[in-house]
Structure formats: C-alpha cells, structure tokens
C-alpha positions in Angstrom: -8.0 47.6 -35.2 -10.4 45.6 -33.5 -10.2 42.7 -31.5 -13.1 42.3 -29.4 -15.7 41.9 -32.3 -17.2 38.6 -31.3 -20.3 38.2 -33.6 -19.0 36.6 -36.8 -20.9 39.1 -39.6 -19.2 41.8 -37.7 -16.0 40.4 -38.0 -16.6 39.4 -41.5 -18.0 43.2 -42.0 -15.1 44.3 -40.7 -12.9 42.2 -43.4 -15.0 43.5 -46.3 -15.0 47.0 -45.3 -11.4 47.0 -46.0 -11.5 45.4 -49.1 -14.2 47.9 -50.5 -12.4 51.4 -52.3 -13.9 54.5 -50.4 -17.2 55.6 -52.4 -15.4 58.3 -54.4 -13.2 56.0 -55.7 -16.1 53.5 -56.5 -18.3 56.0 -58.3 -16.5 56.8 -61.5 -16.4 52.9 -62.0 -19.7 51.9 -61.2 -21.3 55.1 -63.4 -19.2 54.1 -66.5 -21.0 50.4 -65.8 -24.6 51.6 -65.9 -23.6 53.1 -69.0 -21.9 50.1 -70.8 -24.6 47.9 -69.5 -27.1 50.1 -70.8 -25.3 50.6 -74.1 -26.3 46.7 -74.8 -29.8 47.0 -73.9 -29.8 49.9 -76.3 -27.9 48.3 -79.1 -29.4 45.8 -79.2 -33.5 47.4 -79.2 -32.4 50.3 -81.7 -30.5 47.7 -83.9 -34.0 45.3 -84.6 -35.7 48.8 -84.6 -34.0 50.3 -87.4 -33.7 46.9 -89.2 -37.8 46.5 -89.0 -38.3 49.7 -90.0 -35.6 49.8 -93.1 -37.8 46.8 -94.4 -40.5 49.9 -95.2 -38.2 51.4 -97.5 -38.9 54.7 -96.0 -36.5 57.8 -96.6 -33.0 57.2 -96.0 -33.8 60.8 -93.7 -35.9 58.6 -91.5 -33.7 56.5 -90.7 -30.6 58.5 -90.0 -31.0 59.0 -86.4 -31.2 55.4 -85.9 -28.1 54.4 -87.7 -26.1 57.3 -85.8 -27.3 55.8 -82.6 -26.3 52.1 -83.5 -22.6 53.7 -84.4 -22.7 55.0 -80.8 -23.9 52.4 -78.8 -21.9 50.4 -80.5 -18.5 52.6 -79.7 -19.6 53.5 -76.6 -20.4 49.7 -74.9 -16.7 49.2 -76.1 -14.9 52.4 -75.0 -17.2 52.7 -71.6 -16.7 49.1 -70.5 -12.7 49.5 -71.3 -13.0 52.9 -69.1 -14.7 51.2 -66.6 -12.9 48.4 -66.0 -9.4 50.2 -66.1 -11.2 52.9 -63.0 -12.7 50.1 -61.0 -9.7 47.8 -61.3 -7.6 50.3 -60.3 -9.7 51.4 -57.3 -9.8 47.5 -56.1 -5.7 46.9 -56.9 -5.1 50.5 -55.0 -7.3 49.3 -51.9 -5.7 45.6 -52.2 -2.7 46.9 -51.0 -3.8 49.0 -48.0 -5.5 45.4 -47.6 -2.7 43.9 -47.6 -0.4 45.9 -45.4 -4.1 46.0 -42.7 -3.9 42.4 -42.8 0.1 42.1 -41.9 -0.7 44.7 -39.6 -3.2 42.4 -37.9 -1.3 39.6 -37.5 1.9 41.0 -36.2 0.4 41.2 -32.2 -0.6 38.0 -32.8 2.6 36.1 -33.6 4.0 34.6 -31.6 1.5 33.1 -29.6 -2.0 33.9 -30.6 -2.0 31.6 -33.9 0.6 29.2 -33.3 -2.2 26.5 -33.3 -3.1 27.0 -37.1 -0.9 25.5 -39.8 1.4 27.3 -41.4 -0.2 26.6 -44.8 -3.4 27.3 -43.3 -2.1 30.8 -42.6 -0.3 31.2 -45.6 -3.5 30.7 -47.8 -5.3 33.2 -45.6 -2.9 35.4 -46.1 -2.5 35.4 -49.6 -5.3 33.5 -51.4 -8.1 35.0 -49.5 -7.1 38.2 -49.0 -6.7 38.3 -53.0 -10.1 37.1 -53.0 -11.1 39.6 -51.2 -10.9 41.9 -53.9 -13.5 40.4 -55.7 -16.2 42.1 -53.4 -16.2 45.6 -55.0 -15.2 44.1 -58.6 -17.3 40.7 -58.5 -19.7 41.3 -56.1 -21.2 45.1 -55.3 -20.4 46.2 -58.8 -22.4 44.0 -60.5 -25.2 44.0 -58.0 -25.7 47.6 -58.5 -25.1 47.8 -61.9 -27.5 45.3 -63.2 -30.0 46.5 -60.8 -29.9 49.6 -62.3 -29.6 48.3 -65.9 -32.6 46.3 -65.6 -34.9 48.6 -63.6 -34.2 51.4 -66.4 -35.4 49.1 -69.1 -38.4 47.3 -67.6 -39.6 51.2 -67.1 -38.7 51.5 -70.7 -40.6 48.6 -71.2 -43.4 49.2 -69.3 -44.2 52.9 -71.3 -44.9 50.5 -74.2 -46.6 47.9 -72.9 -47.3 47.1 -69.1 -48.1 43.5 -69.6 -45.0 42.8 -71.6 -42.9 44.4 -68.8 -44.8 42.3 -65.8 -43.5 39.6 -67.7 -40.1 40.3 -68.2 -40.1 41.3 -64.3 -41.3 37.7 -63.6 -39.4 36.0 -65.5 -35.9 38.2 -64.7 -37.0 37.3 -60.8 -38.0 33.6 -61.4 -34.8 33.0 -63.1 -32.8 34.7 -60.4 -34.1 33.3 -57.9 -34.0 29.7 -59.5 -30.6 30.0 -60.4 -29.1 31.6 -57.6 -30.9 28.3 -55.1 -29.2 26.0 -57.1 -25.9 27.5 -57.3 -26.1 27.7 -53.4 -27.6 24.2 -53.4 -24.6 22.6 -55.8 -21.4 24.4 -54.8 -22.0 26.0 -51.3 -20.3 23.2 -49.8 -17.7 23.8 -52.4 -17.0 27.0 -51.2 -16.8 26.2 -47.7 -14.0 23.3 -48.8 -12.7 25.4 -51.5 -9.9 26.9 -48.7 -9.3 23.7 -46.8 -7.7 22.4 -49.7 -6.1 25.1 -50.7 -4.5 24.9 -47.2 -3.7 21.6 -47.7 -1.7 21.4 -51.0 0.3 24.5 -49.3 1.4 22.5 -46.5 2.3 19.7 -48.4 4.3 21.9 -51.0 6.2 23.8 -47.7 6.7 20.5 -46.2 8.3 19.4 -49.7 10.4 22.1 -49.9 11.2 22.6 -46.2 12.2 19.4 -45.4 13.8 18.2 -48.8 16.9 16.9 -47.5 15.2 14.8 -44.8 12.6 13.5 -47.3 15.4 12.4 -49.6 17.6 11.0 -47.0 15.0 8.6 -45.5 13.7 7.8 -49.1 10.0 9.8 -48.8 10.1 11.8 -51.4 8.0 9.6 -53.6 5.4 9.5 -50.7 6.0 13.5 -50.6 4.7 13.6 -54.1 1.8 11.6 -53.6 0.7 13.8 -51.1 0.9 16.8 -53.1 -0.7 14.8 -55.9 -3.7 13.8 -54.1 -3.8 17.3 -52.5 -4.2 18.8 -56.3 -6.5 15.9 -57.1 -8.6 17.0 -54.4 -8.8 21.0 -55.3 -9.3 20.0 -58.9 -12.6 18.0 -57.9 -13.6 21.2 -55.4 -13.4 23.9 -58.6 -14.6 21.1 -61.0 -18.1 21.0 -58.7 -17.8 24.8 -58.8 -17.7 24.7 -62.5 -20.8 23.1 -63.0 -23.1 25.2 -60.5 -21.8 27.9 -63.1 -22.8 26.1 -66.2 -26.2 25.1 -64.9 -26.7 28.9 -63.8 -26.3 29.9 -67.2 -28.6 27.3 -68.6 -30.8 28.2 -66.6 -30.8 31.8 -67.7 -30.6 31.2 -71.0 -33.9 29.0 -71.0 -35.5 32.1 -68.6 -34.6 34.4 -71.3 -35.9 32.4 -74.8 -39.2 32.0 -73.0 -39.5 35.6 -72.0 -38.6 36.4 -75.2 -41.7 33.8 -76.4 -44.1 35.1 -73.5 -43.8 38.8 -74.6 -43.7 38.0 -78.2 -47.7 36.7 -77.7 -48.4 39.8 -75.1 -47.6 41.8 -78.3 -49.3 39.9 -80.9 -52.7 41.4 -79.9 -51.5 45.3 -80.7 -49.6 44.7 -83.8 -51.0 47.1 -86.5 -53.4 48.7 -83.9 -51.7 50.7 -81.6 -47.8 49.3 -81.8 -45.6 49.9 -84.8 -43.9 46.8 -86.2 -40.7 48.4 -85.6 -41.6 48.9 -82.4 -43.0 45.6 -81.7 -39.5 44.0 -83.0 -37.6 46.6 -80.5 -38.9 45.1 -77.5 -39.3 41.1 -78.5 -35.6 41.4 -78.4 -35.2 43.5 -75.2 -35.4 40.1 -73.1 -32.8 38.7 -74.9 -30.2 42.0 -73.8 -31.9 42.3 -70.2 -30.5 39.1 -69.6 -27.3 39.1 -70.6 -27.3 42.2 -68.3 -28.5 40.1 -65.7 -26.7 37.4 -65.9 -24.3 39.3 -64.0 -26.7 39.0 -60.4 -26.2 35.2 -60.1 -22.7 35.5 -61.0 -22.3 37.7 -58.4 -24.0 35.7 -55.7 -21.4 33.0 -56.6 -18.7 35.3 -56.0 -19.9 36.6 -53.1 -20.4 33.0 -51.2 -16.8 32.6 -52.3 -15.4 36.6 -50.8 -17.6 36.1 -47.5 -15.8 32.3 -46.8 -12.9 34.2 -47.7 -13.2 36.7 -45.4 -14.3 34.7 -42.7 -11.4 32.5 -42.7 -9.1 35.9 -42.4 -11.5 37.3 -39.7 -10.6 33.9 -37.9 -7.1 35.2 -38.4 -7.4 39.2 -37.7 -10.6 39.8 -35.6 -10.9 37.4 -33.0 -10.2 38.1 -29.3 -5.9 38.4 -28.9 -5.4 37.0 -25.7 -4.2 38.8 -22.8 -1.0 37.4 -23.0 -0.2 39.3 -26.4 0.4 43.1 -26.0 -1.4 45.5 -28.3 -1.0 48.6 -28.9 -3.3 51.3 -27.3 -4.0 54.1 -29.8 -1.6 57.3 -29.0 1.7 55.5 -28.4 4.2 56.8 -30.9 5.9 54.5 -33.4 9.4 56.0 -32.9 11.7 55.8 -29.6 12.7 59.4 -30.7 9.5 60.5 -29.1 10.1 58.7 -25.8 10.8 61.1 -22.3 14.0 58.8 -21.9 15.8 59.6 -18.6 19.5 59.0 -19.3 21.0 58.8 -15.6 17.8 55.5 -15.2 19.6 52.2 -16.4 19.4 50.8 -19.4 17.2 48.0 -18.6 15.4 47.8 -14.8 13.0 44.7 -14.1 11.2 44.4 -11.0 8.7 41.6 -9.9 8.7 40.7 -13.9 6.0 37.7 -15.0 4.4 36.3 -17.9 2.7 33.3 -19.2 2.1 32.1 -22.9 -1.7 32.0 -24.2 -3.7 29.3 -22.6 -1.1 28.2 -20.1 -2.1 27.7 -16.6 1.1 28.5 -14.9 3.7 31.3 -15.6 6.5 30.7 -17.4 8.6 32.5 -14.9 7.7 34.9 -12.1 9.2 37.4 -9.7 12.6 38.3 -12.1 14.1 41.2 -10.7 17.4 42.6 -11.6 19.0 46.5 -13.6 21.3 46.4 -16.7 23.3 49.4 -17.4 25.2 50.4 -20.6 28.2 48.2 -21.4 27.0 45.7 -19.5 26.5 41.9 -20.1 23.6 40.0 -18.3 23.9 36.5 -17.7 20.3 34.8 -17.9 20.4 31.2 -16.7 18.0 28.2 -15.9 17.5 25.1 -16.5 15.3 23.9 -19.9 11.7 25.0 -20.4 12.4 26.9 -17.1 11.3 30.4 -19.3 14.7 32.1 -20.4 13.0 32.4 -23.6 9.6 33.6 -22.8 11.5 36.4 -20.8 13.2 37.2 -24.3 9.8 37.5 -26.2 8.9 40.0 -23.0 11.7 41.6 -23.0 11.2 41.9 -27.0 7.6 43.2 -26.0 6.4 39.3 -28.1 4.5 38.6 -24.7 2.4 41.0 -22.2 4.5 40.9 -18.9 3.2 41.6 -15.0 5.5 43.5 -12.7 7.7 46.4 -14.4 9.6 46.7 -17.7 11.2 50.2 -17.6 13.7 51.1 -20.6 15.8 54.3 -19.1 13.0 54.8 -17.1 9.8 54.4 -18.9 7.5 51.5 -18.7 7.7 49.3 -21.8 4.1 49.5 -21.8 4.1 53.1 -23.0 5.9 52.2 -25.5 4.9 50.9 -29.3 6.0 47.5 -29.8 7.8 49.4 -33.3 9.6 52.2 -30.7 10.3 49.3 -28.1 12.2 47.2 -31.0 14.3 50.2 -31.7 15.6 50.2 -28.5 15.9 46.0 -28.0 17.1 43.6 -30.4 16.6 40.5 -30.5 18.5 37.2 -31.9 16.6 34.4 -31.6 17.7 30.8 -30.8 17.1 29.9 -34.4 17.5 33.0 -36.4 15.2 34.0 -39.3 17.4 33.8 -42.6 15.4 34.9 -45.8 16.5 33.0 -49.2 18.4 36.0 -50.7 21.8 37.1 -50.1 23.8 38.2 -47.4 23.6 41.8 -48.4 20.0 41.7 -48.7 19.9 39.5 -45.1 21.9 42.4 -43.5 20.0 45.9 -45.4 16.5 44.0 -44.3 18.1 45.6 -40.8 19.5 49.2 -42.3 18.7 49.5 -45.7 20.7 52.7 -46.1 24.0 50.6 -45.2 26.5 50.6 -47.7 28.6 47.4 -48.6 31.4 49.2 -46.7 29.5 49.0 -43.8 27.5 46.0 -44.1 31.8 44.2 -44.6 32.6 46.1 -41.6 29.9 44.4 -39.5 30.7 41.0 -40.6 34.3 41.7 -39.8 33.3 42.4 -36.3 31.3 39.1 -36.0 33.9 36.7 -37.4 32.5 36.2 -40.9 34.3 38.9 -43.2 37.2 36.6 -44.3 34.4 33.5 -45.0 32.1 36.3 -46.6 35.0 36.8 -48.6 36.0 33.8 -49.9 32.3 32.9 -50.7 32.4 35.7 -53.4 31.3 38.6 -51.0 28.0 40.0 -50.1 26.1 38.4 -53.0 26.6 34.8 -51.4 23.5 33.2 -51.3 22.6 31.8 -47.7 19.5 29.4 -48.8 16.4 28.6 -47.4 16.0 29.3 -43.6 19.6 29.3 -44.2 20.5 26.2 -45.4 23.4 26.9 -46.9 25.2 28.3 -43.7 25.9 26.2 -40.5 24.1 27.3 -37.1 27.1 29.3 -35.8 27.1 31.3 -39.0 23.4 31.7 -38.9 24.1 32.8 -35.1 26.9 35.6 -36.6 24.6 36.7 -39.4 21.9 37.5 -36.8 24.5 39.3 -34.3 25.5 41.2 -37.4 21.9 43.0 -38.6 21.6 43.7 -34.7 24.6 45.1 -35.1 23.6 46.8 -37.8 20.6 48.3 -36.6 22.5 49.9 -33.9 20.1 48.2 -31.0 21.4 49.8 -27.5 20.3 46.5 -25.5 20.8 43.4 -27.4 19.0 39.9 -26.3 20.8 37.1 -27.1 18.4 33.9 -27.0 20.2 30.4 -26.6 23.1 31.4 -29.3 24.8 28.7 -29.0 21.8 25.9 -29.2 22.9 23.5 -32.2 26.5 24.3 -31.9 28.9 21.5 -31.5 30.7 22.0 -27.8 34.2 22.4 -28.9 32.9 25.6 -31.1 30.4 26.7 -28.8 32.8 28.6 -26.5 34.3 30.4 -29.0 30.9 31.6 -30.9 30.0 33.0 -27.6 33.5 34.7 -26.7 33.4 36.2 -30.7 29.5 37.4 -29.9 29.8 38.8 -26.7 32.9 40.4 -28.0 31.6 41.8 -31.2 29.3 43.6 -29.4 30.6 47.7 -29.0 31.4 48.5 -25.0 28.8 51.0 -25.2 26.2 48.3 -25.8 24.1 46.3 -23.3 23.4 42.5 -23.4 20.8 40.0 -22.1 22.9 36.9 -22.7 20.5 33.5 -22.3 22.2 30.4 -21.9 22.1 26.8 -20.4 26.0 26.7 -21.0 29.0 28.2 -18.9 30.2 31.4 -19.7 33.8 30.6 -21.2 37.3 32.3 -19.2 38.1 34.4 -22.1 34.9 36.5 -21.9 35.9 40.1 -20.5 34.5 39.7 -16.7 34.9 43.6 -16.4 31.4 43.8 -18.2 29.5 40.5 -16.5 26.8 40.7 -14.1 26.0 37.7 -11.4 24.2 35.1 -13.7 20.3 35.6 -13.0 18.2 31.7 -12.9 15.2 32.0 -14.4 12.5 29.4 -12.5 9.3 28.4 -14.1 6.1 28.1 -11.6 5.1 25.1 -14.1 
C-alpha cells in the first residue's frame, strides 16, 4: 500500500486500479459485448434488408440466407448479452471483494488516530457506498466505452464501403450528439455528483445517532426532533438523485433527436443513387443503421455519467486510504511476518522491557508521555498510574502497537518495531477502557477472539471471569448483549472483554482503565476478580487512576509506575 501519493489523480488511480478485474478476467466479458452490440446493429440492417428485398417477390432461395441470419442475430444478441453479463459481473463481484478486504486493510494503520476527525457516517459511507460504487468502473464505465467504440467504429466502416458521404454523416452526428449530451450532463448534475456523498454521509449520521443514542433521545423527549433530521436528511438526497435523474432524461433526448436526424440526413445522401448504383434493399439497410448505431451509443454518455459518479467515489475513499498516515501511526514495512511464530523470541529476555519509551497522538505538539522506563516478566502485574489525560492510555495504544513510539519496545527481546502490528497483537492484548461489544451473542462476542473454541471452553472462560453463573441464568451462550453492549452493565462489559483475552491466550495482557464507569463499591472487586482471572503464567499492564485493593495477591505486583504528560 501506498501512502505518500500526494497528487490527487494518483491517488484516485490508485483507488480504481483496484476496482478494475486483471485483463484476463476482463476479456471474456468485454469480447462477448462487441458481439451482442454488434448483433443489434446487424439485426436490425439484415431485418429492413430482407424485408425490402421480400417486397420483389424473388425466390424463396434468395432469401434464405437472410432469414437464417435474422434467426441468429436474433438468438445470439440474447444469449451473448446474458453470457456477457453473467462473465463481467462476475469478474467485478470477484474483484469487489479483494476491494473490499484492500480497503479494510487500508484503514486499519489508520485507526485510531489518522481519521478520528471525519464522522463516523462520513466513514461509514466511504466505506461501503463508495467502495460499492466503485464497481461500476469496469461494469459502467470501461466496458461500455470500449465496447461502443468498437461497435460503432465497425459499422461506420461498414457504412462507409457503401457510401462515404452517408458514413461522414453518421460520424458527425454520433460525435455532435456525444459531445452535446455528455456537456450537459456535466453541466446539470456535476454538482450533483460532488453532493451526491455528502448527503449520503449525512442521513448515516443521523440514522447512527438515532439508533446509538435512542435511550437518551427518548429520555429527554428528542426523538421527534431525531426524525426530522433524518427526514430532512432523505429530503435532501431525494432532490440530489432527482437532479441526477433529469441530466439522464435530457441525455437521452438528446440522442434520440441526434439519431431521427441522422437517420433523415443519410436518408437524402442516398436519395441521389437509388436505382443507379444502390439496390433498394440496400438503400433500406443502411437508412436504418443510424437508428441501431445509436442505441449502441447511447451507452458512451451513460458511461460518462457513471464515471463522474466512480471518480467522486473514489476520491472520497482515496481521502480515506491514500493520503499521507502521519508519523505517529506505525505501518508496516514490507517483509515483517504476520505471525509471532516467526519471531527470533529470546525466552531468558523479559516479557515486556521499555526504555526511554515516548509517543505523541497525530497533530499534537507535545508528547503524551516521555521517558517510561521499566521490565515486566511472566506472572507479573504492572501497576500503571497517573493522574487524568496524563497518557496511561496512549501508552496502551503503544504498547498495543495503535501509536508509533520513540525509545525501545522489546517483546522477549525484539523490538516491537520488527514486528507486524498482526504478530505484535498475538503476543499483547488489549481491553480497552470501553470495550468493543458487537450486537450478537455472547458466543459469537467470545469465538470473534478463537473461533475454534468450543462452548465448553468458551463457559470455562466466563467461569474464570465471574460471569458463568449470570451467563447461565440468562439462558447460556446465546444471550444477546445488545448494541455496543447495551444490554450488559460496564463491569460485565469489562468481564466479557477479560474473557476473549483470555480466550485468545494473549501472554501480556493490557488492561486500560477497567474499572472507568464502575460504581466505587464494585469497583474493587471487578479489579480483584480481573487481576485474578488472569492464569499465573500471564503478564499484565494494569492502568488505573484508582488504588489497587488489599485482596489483590502482592506476590505478583510491581512498584506502581506514574505516567507524566509533557503537555
């Protein structure tokens, strides 16, 4: 991946290159649509053809030819254009998921701390209403382009062996028409296109904020203002694709009226030869011609439409994917292995061994903490304190490999740097302050960790962090935890979090703030039950404004280490 590309058509280049199938799996598709195409041009010259020259009466003989090329024009525009759909479609639905996974693998470096300023529905959209709009440039947009091209070059050669004039015609007209239509389709909806995603962003927002914040909305009586918002916000993307709408219809109008009077033009270019040196079946043939070229080429200005709408599309997710990461967000060099397996691990080296350890956040002026030093060996708890905002946090998104870091990060003696953020995270885990719950169930919440553990073990786990007997009474591992975890309180969500660390078998373990949320009287003992849930052979980085309760087993604490912030 790239992140230095600062010229925007190379980012956006960058976007549609990986929306576009590799040419192999573009050809099949693209041949089978210069055949349809050129199945209607056909069909539609033999048809008048044979039915001028049937008005001679001549023998049925003559004709035979004719009528078996009508029959398979006519099967083959069908069966052709269902062949080629079902190979392009396939081609753009197979490279839409490599998209996809490309576009995820993007933004990963990048969060937190390199988009936090968008808006969530901003990235959302991107994410998945552009990307799927991406795949309109090898289906909507190259596709097309080509095929027509082709299409109508063939036939104005065609053309052109019957009569040259008639053919510059047709050529004029096909380009005035183009061009005509394709200015005014910029001209109406251009500005459509560029609002077309803001608004999308905007009713996003408005529906997560809805559904996000539902029981605060009803509990302070907004929900009626809620709806308005979302209201207005579909208000205003209807008008954006109504606009759109109409560029489309005028396009076509346009091109229909391009078409009758190149029809009419060619019609009087042909007059002149009738009888002399043009057969009248011949002459009928290619009167119609114009009228088939165009519905070929209605397809270019269509396309141009589309392709204002993929290029937006991928500009907003090259806003996203390509731009600069800061400094302050690691990346991964190419070469580092994605598995800890492959690590040169030193087993006598502790666990954990910070020296001289800094980092800032993206844009800050100050470090959030400098000059942590301190070794954590296996079985050992590490107390991390400090005051609030003085960077206990940002050293857990360091020590998760979240933030680049000065100084030294050595896991059993190798520098976290070497490492893959992937291998790093199988080595730390991290539960956050306010743990990520998906809206499924708890067995689904704890496999997203090990999805080869079996309910046995997934029980046995929630045994160890306090929560088998409520697990059980809930009706067992299909309880449903809610959005974000609504349904749970914070010291459950804490336990739940504990438990796919657990889980995952991390051999250092970060605990960020578990307790933040937790009424006091329950705050001592969701530490004791966390600290002790994790096995002896475990480390932990334990971050916490509170005081470490009496019952915790001493035998495995280290001195408390304050964390100061240079801000």
């Amino acid at each position: 991946m790239s992140v230095n590309l600062k010229d925007k058509e190379s980012a956006r280049q960058a976007v549609l290159q990986r929306a576009v199938p590799s040419a192999r799996r573009r050809f099949p598709g693209l041949s089978l649509g210069v055949l349809a195409d050129a199945c209607v041009v056909g069909l539609l010259a033999l048809s008048m053809w044979l039915i001028v020259r049937a008005g001679d009466q001549p023998p049925i003989l003559h004709l035979t030819f004719a009528i078996v090329g009508v029959r398979a024009l006519a099967i083959g525009r069908a069966s052709l254009r269902y062949t080629e759909r079902l190979l392009s479609h396939d081609a753009a639905l197979g490279q839409l998921a490599k998209l996809r996974a490309a576009t995820f693998e993007a933004l990963v470096p990048r969060v937190p701390g390199a988009i936090e300023s968008r808006r969530r529905g901003e990235v959302l959209a991107a994410f998945v209403d552009d990307v799927d709009q991406l795949q309109d440039e090898p289906l909507r947009v190259r596709q097309p382009i080509i095929v027509s091209a082709v299409v109508v070059g063939l036939s104005l050669i065609l053309v052109g062996l019957a009569s040259i004039p008639a053919a510059l015609v047709l050529a004029a007209f096909v380009g005035l028409g183009g061009l005509l239509s394709v200015w005014l389709a910029n001209r109406i909806a251009g500005a459509s296109d560029r609002e077309l995603s803001d608004a999308r962003a905007s009713l996003v927002d408005a529906l997560l904020e809805r559904f996000a914040a539902s029981e605060v909305l009803a509990a302070f009586g907004a929900l009626d203002v809620q709806r308005a918002r979302i209201a207005a916000c579909e208000d205003r993307l209807a008008r954006v694709q109504t606009h759109r709408s109409r560029a489309a219809g005028l396009t076509g109008a346009i091109l229909a009226l391009a078409s009758g009077s190149a029809s009419l033009l060619v019609l009087m270019v042909l007059l002149p030869r009738l009888g002399d040196s043009m057969t009248t079946a011949l002459f009928g043939a290619i009167v119609v011609v114009p009228a088939a070229v165009f519905e070929v080429f209605a397809q270019f200005p269509a396309a141009m439409a589309a392709r204002r709408t993929v290029r937006a599309s991928a500009d907003r997710v090259a806003s996203l994917t390509e731009e600069t990461i800061p400094a302050e967000i690691p990346i991964d060099v190419p070469g580092l292995s994605d598995s800890a397996a492959d690590a040169s691990f030193d087993s006598a080296a502790p666990l954990l061994a910070v020296s001289g350890l800094s980092a800032r956040h993206p844009g800050a002026a100050h470090d959030a903490f400098s000059d942590v030093s301190f070794e954590l060996r296996q079985g050992e708890v590490l107390i991390v304190t400090g005051e609030s905002g003085a960077g206990k946090s940002t050293l857990a998104l360091v020590l998760a490999r979240f933030l680049e870091y000065r100084g030294s990060y050595r896991l059993r003696g190798v520098e976290a740097r070497s490492l893959s953020g992937r291998a790093l995270r199988e080595v730390v885990g991290l539960c956050e302050q306010t743990p990520h719950l998906f809206d499924a169930d708890l067995r689904q919440n704890l496999k997203f960790a090990c999805d080869t553990a079996s309910d046995a073990d997934l029980m046995a786990v929630l045994d160890r962090v306090g929560l088998g007997d409520w697990t059980r009474e809930r009706g067992g591992l299909d309880a449903r935890v809610g959005e974000h975890g609504a349904l749970v309180s914070g010291g459950q969500a804490q336990r739940i979090a504990l438990a796919r660390a657990l889980i995952a078998d991390f051999p250092l373990v970060v605990l960020d703030e578990p307790t933040a949320g937790v009424d006091r009287e329950l705050a001592d003992k969701l530490l004791t039950d966390l600290l002790g849930a994790v096995p002896a052979d475990r480390a932990v980085v334990l971050i916490t404004h509170t005081e470490i309760p009496a019952g915790i087993d001493s035998s495995r604490l280290m001195l408390p280490t304050p964390v100061a912030s240079n801000g």
